[in-house]
ZADOTOR-493782 format. One record per residue (C-alpha): residue number from 1; x, y, z. Coordinates in nm, 2 decimals, decimal comma. Layout:
! residues N
{k = NUM&x = X&y = Y&z = Z};
...
END
This chain:
! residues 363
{k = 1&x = 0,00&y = 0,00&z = 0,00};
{k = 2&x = 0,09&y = 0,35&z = -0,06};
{k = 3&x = 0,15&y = 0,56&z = 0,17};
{k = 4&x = -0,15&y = 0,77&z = 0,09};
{k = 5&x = -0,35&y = 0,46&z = 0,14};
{k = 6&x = -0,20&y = 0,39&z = 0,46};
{k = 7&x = -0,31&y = 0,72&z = 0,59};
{k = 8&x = -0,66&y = 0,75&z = 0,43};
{k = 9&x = -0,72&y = 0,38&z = 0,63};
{k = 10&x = -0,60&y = 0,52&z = 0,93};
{k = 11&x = -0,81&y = 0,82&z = 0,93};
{k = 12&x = -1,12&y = 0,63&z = 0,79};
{k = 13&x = -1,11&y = 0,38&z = 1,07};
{k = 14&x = -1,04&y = 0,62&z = 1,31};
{k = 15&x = -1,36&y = 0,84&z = 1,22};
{k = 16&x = -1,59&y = 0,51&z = 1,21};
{k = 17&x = -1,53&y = 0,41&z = 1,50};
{k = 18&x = -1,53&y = 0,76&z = 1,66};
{k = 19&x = -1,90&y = 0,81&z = 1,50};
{k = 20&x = -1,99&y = 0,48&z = 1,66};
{k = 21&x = -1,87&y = 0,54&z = 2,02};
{k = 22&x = -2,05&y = 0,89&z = 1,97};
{k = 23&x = -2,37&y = 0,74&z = 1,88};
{k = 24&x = -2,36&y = 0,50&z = 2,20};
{k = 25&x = -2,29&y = 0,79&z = 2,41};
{k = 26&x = -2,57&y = 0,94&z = 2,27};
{k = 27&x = -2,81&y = 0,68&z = 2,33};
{k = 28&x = -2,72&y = 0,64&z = 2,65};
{k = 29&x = -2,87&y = 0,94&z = 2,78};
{k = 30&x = -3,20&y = 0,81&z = 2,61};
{k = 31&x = -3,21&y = 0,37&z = 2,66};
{k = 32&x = -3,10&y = 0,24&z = 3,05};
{k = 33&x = -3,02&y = -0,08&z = 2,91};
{k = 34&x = -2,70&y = 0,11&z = 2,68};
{k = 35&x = -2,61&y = 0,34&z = 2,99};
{k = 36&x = -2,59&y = 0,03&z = 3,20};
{k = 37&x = -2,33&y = -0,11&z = 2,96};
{k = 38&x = -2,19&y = 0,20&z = 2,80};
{k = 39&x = -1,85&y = 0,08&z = 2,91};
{k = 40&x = -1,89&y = -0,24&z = 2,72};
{k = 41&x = -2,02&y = -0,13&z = 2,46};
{k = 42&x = -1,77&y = 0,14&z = 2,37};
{k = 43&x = -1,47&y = -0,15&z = 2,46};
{k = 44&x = -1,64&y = -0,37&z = 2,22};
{k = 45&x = -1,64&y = -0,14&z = 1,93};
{k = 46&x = -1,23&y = -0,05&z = 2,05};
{k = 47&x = -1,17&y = -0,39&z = 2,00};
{k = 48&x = -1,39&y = -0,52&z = 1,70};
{k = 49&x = -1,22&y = -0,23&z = 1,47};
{k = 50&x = -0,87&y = -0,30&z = 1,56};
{k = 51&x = -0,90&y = -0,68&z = 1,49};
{k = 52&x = -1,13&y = -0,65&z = 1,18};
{k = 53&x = -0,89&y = -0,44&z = 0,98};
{k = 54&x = -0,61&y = -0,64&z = 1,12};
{k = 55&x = -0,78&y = -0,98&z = 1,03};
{k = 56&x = -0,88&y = -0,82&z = 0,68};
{k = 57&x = -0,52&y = -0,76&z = 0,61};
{k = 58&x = -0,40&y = -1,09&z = 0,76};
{k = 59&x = -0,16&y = -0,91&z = 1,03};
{k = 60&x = -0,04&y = -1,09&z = 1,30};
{k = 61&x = -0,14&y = -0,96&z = 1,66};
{k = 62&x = 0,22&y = -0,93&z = 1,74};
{k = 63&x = 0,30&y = -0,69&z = 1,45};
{k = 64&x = 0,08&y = -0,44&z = 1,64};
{k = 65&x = 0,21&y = -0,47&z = 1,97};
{k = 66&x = -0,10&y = -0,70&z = 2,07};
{k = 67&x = 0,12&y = -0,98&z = 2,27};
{k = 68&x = 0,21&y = -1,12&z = 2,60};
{k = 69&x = 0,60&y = -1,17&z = 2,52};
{k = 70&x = 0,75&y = -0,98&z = 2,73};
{k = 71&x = 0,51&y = -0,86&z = 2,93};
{k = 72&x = 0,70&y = -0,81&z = 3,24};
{k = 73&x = 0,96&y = -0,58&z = 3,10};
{k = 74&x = 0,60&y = -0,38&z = 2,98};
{k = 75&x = 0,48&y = -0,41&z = 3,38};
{k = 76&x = 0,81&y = -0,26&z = 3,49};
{k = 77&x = 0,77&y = 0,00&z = 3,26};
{k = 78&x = 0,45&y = 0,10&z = 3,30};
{k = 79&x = 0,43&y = 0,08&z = 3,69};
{k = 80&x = 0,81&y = 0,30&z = 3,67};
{k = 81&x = 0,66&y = 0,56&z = 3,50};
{k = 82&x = 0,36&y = 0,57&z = 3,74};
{k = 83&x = 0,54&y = 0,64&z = 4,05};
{k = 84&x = 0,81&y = 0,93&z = 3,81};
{k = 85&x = 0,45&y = 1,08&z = 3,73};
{k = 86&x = 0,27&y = 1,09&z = 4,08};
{k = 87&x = 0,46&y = 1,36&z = 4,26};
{k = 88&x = 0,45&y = 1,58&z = 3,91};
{k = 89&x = 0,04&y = 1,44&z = 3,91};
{k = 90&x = -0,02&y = 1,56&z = 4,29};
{k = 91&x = 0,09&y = 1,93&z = 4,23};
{k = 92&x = -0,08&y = 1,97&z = 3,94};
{k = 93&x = -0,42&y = 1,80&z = 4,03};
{k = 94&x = -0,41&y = 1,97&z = 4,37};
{k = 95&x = -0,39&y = 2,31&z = 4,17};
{k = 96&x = -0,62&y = 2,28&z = 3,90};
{k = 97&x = -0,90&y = 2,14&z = 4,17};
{k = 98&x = -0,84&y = 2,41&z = 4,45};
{k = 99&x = -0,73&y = 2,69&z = 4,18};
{k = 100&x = -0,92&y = 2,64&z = 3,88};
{k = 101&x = -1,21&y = 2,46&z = 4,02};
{k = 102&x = -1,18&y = 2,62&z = 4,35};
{k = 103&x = -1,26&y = 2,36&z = 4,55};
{k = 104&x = -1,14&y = 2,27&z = 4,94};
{k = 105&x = -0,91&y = 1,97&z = 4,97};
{k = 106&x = -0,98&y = 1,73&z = 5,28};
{k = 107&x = -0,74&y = 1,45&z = 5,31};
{k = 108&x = -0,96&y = 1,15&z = 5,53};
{k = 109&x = -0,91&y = 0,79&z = 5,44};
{k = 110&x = -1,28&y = 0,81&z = 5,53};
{k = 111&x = -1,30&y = 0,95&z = 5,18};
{k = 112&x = -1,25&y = 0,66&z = 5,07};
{k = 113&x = -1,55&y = 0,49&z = 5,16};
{k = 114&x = -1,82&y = 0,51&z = 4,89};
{k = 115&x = -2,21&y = 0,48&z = 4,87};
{k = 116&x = -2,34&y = 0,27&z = 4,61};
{k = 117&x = -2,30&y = 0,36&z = 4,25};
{k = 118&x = -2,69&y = 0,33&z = 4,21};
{k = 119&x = -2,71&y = 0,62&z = 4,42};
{k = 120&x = -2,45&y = 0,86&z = 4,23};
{k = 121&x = -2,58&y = 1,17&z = 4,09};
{k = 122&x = -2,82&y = 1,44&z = 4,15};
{k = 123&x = -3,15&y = 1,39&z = 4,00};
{k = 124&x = -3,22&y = 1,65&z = 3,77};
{k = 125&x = -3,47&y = 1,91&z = 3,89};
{k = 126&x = -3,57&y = 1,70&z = 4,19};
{k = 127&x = -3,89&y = 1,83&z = 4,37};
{k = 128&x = -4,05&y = 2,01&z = 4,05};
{k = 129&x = -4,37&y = 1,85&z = 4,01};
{k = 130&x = -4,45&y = 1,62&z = 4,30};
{k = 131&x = -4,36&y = 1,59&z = 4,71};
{k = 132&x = -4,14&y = 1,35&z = 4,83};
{k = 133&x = -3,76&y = 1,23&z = 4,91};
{k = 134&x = -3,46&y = 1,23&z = 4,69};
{k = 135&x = -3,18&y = 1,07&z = 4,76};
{k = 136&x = -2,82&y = 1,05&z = 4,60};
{k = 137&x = -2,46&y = 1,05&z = 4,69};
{k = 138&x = -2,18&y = 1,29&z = 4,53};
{k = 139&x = -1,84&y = 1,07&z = 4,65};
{k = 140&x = -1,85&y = 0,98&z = 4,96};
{k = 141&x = -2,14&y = 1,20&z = 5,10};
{k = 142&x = -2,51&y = 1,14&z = 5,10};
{k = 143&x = -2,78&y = 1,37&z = 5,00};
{k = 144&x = -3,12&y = 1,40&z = 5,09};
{k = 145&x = -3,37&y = 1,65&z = 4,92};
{k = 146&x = -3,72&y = 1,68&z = 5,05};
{k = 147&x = -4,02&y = 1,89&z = 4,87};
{k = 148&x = -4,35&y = 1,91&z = 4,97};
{k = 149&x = -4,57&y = 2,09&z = 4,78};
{k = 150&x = -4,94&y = 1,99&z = 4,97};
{k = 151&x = -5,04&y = 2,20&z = 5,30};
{k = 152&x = -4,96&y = 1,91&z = 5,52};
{k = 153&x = -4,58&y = 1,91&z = 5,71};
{k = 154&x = -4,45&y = 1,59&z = 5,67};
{k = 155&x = -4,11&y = 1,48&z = 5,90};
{k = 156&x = -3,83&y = 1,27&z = 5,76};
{k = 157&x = -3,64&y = 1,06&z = 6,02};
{k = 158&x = -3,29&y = 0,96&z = 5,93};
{k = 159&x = -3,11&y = 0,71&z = 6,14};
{k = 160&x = -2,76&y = 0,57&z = 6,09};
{k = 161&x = -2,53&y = 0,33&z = 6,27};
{k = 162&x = -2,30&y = 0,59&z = 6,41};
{k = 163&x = -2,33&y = 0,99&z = 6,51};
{k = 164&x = -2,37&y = 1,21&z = 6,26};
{k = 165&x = -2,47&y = 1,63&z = 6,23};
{k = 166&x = -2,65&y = 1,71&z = 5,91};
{k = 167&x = -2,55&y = 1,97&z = 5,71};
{k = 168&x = -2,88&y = 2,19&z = 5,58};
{k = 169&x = -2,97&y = 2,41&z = 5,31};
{k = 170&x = -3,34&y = 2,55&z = 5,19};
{k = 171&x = -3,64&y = 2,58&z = 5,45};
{k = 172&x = -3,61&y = 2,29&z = 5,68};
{k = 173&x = -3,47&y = 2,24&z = 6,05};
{k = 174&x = -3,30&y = 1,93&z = 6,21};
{k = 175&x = -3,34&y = 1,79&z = 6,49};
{k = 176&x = -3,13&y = 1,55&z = 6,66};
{k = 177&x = -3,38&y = 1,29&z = 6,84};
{k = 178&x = -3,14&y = 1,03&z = 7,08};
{k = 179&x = -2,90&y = 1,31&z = 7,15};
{k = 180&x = -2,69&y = 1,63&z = 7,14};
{k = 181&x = -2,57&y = 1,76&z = 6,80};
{k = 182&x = -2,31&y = 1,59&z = 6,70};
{k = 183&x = -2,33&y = 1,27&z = 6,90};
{k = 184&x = -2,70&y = 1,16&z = 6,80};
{k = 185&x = -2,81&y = 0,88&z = 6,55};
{k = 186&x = -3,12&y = 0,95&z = 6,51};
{k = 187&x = -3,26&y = 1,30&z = 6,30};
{k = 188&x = -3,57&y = 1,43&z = 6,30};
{k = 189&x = -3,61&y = 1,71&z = 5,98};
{k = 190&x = -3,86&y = 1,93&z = 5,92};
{k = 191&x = -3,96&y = 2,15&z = 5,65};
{k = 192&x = -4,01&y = 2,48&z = 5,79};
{k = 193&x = -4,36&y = 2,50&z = 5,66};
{k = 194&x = -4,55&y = 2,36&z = 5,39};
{k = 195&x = -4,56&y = 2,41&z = 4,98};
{k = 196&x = -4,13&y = 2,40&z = 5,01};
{k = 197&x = -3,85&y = 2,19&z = 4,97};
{k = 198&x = -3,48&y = 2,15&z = 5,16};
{k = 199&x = -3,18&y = 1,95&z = 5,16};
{k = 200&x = -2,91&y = 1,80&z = 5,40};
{k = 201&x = -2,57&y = 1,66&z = 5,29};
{k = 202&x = -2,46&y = 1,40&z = 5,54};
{k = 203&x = -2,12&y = 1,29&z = 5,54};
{k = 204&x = -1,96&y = 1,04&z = 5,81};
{k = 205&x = -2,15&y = 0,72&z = 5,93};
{k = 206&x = -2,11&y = 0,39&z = 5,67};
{k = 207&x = -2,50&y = 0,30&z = 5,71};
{k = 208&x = -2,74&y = 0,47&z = 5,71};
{k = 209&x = -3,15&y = 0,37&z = 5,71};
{k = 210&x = -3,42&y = 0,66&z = 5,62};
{k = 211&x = -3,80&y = 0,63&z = 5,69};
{k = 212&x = -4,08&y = 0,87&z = 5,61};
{k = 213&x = -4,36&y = 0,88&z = 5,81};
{k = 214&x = -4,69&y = 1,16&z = 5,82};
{k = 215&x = -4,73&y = 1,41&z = 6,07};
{k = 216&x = -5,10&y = 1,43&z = 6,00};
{k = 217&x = -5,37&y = 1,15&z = 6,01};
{k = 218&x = -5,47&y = 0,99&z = 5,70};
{k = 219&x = -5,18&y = 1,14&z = 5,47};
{k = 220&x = -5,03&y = 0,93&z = 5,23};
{k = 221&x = -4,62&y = 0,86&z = 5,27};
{k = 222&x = -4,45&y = 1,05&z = 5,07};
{k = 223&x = -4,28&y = 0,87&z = 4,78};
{k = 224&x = -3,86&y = 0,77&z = 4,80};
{k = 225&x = -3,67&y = 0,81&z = 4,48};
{k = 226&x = -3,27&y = 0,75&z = 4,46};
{k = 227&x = -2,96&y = 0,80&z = 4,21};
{k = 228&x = -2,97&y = 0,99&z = 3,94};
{k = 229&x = -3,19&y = 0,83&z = 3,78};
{k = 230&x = -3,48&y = 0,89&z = 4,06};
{k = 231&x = -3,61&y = 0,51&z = 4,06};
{k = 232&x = -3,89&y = 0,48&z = 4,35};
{k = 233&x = -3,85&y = 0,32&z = 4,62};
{k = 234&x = -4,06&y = 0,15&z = 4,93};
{k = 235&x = -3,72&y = 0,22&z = 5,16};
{k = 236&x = -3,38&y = 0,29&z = 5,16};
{k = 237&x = -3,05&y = 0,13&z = 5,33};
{k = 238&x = -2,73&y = 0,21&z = 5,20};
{k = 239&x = -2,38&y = 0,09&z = 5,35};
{k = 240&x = -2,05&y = 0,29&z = 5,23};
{k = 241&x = -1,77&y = 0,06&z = 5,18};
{k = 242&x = -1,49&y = -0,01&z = 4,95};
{k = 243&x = -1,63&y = -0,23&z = 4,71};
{k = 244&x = -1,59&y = 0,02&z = 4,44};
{k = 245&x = -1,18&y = 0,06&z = 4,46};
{k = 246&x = -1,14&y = -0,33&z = 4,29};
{k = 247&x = -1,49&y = -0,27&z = 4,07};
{k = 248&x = -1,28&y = 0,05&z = 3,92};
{k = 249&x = -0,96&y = -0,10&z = 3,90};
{k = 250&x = -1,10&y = -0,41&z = 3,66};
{k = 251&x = -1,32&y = -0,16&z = 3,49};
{k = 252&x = -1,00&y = 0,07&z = 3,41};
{k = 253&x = -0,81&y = -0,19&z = 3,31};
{k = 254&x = -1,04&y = -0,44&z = 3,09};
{k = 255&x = -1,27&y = -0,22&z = 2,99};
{k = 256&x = -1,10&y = 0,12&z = 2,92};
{k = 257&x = -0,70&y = 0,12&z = 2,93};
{k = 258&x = -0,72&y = -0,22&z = 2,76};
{k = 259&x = -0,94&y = -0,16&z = 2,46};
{k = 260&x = -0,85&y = 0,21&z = 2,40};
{k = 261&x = -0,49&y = 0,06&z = 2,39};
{k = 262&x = -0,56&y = -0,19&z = 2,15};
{k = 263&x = -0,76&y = 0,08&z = 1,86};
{k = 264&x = -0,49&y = 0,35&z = 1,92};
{k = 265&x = -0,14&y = 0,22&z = 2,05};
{k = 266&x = -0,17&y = -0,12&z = 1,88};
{k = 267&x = -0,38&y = -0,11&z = 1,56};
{k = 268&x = -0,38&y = 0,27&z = 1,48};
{k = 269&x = -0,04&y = 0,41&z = 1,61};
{k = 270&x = 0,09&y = 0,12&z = 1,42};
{k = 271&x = -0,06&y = 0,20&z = 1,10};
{k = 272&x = 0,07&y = 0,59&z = 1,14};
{k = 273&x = 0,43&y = 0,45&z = 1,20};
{k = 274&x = 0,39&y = 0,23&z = 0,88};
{k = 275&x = 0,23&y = 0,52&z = 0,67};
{k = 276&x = 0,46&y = 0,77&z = 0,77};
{k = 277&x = 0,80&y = 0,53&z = 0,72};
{k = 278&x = 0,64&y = 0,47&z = 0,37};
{k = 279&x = 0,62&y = 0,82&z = 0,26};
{k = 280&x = 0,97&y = 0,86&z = 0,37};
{k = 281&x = 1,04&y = 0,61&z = 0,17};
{k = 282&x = 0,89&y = 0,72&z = -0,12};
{k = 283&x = 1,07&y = 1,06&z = -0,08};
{k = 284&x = 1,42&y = 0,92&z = -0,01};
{k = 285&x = 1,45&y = 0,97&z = 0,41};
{k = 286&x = 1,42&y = 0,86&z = 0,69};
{k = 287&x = 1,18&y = 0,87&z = 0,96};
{k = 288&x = 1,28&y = 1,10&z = 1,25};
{k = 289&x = 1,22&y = 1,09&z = 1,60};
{k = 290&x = 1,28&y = 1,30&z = 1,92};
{k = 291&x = 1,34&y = 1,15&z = 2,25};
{k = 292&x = 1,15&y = 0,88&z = 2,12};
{k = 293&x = 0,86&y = 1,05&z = 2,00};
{k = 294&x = 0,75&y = 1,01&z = 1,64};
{k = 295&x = 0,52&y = 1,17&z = 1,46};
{k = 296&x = 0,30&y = 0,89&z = 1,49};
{k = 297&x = 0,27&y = 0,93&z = 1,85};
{k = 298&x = 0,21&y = 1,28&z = 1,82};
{k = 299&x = -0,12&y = 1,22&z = 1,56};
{k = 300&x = -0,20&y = 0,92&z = 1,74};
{k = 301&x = -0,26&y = 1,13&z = 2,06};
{k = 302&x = -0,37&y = 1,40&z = 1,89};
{k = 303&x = -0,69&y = 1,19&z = 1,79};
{k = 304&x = -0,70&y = 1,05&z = 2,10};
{k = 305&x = -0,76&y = 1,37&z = 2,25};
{k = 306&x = -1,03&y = 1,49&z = 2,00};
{k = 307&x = -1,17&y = 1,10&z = 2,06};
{k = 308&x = -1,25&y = 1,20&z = 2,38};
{k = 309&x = -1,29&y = 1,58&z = 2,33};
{k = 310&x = -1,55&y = 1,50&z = 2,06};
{k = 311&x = -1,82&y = 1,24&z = 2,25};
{k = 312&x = -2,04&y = 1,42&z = 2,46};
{k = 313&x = -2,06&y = 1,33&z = 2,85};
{k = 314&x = -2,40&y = 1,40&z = 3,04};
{k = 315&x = -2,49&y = 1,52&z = 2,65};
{k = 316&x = -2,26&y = 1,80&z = 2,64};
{k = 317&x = -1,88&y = 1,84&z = 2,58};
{k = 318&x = -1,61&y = 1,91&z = 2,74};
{k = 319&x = -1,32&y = 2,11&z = 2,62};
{k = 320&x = -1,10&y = 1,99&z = 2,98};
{k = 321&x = -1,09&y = 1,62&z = 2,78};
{k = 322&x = -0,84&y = 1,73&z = 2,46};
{k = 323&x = -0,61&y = 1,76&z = 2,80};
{k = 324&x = -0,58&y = 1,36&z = 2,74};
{k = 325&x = -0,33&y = 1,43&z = 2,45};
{k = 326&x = -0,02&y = 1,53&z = 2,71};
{k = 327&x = -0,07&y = 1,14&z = 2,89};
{k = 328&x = -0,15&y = 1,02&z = 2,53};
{k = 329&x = 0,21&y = 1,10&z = 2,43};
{k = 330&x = 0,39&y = 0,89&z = 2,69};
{k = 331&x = 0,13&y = 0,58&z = 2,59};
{k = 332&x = 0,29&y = 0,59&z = 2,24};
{k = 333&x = 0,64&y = 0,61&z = 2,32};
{k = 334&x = 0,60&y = 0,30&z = 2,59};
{k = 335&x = 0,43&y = 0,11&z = 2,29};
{k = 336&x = 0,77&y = 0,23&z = 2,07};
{k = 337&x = 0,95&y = 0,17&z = 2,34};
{k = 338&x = 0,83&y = -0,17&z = 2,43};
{k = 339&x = 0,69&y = -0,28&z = 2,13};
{k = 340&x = 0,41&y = -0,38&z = 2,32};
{k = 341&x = 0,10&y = -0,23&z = 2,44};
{k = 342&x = 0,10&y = -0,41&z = 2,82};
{k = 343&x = 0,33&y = -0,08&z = 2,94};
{k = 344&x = 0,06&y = 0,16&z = 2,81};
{k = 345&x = -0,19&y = -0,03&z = 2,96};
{k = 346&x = -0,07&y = -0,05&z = 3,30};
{k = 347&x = 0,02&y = 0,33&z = 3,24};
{k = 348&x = -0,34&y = 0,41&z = 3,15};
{k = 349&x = -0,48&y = 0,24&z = 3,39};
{k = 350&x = -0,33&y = 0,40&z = 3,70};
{k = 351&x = -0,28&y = 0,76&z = 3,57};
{k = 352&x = -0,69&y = 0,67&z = 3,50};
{k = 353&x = -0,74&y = 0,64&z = 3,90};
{k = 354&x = -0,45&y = 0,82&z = 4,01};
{k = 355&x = -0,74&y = 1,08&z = 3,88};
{k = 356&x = -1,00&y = 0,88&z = 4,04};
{k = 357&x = -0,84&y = 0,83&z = 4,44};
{k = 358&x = -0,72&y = 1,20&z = 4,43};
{k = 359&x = -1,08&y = 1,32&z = 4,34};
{k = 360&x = -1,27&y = 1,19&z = 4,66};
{k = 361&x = -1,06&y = 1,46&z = 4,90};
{k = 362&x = -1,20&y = 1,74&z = 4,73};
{k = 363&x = -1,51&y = 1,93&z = 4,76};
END
């Protein structure tokens, strides 16, 4: 193939499967069952493209980098280049969260403890049309929105299995019920008066149970919605725990780092280094590098960046996500550099939650 050819199949592929991981995005905000498996989804059509085009060619795996040989030199250099980038990471996460986002950093291990992801996100415009409870977490603190638009005050009692002291906002008062601020269990909130609506952000206990009951005779209980996606509920009980930390570590590495490694280090970075080798060929030079860095790498993560920039997240996008291009760079030269894609793996993985633990000590 020319190099011409080379590049047009690059960039063709490239867009195809960009326009399909765009569509999925899409229709997740519209069908639960795609939302549910967006990460699948998107890992499958990763995948799927990089082998088709290298079974239609009859490429070996290996040519693109898609082997085990080797794989602990790729480990050692992944994992190496993790803890070089985590003191570098640090300071610059800690500004751009406190400086550009300004929000307050709070180191706690207790941070690390998690609700349920069923429970993450506010529900959008919770409290418009009907009374009742909304609850959701943001990280590691629970929240608990309560509207009542009849003339009866309804109380919400929240219990949990160790103290805890509400923080409120909107019309409503708490009350602690088997104790002193502080050191009770047991809350009692109110609305301050009827037609209304309140919220309080609890952040502490592991477990915590919530019950509704009527203040007057005869009224019906309000309804209990949770998450994001406000699904109704009878009850609630909720435990924080830890569960999530090995959940996100499989999911970063088989079903992000993984496939996104295997379209754009293995099958399309690849194809760059072959197109661009072949037009210096054709023009009597050779292919040039710096450090390392080819120009391969550089389009490679340059499409990266606009891979991400490009598919919308909660339906709109975000300029922030062409800032994937600078890690992008070091992903390609441990795939040169390695001739493997198990050290850009690893790499993406962990630079993926480096993002990920840092993020639950800031508010």
């Amino acid at each position: 193939m020319t190099s011409k050819a080379l590049f047009r199949e690059a960039f063709l592929v490239f867009l195809a499967v960009l326009v399909l991981v765009i569509i999925a995005a899409v229709a997740a905000g519209i069908v639960p069952f795609v939302a549910d498996f967006l990460y699948a989804i998107v890992a499958l059509v990763f995948v799927k493209a990089a082998q088709r085009m290298m079974d239609h060619h009859n490429h070996e795996n290996e040519r693109f980098g898609i082997t085990w040989s080797g794989w602990p030199r790729g480990l050692a250099y992944g994992l190496l280049l993790t803890f070089i980038t985590v003191p570098f990471f640090s300071v610059g996460y800690y500004w751009w969260e406190t400086q550009a986002l300004d929000r307050h950093f709070e180191f706690n291990t207790g941070n690390y403890f998690q609700w349920p992801s069923e429970l993450a996100g506010e529900p959008t415009g919770w409290g418009a049309e009907s009374s009742g409870v909304w609850v959701w977490s943001d990280k590691s603190t629970l929240n608990v929105g309560i509207r009542n638009k009849s003339d009866a005050n309804n109380i919400v009692f929240v219990e949990a299995d160790t103290a805890f002291s509400p923080q409120r906002r909107g019309t409503l008062k708490a009350f602690p019920v088997d104790g002193v601020a502080g050191k009770a269990k047991i809350w009692r909130i109110e609305l301050d008066d009827s037609r209304s609506r309140g919220q309080i952000i609890i952040r502490g206990p592991r477990s915590i149970d919530i019950r509704i009951e009527p203040t007057v005779e005869g009224n019906a209980i309000w309804p209990l919605f949770q998450g994001h996606k406000a699904e109704k509920k009878d009850e609630f009980t909720a435990n924080r725990s830890l569960w999530w930390i090995p959940l996100w570590i499989a999911t970063q590495f088989l079903l992000i780092a993984l496939p996104e490694e295997y379209f754009y280090r293995g099958w399309l970075q690849t194809r760059l280094e072959e197109a661009f080798e072949k037009r210096a060929e054709e023009h009597g030079r050779k292919v040039r590098t710096i450090f390392g860095f080819s120009a391969a790498i550089v389009v490679a993560s340059v499409l990266f960046g606009l891979g991400h920039l490009l598919v919308p997240i909660g339906g709109a996008l975000v300029p922030t996500r062409m800032s994937v291009f600078f890690p992008a760079l070091l992903f390609g030269w441990l795939r040169r550099r390695t001739d493997s894609i198990v050290a850009p793996v690893v790499y993406h993985a962990f630079s993926n939650l480096m993002v990920i633990f840092a993020a639950v000590h800031f508010y």
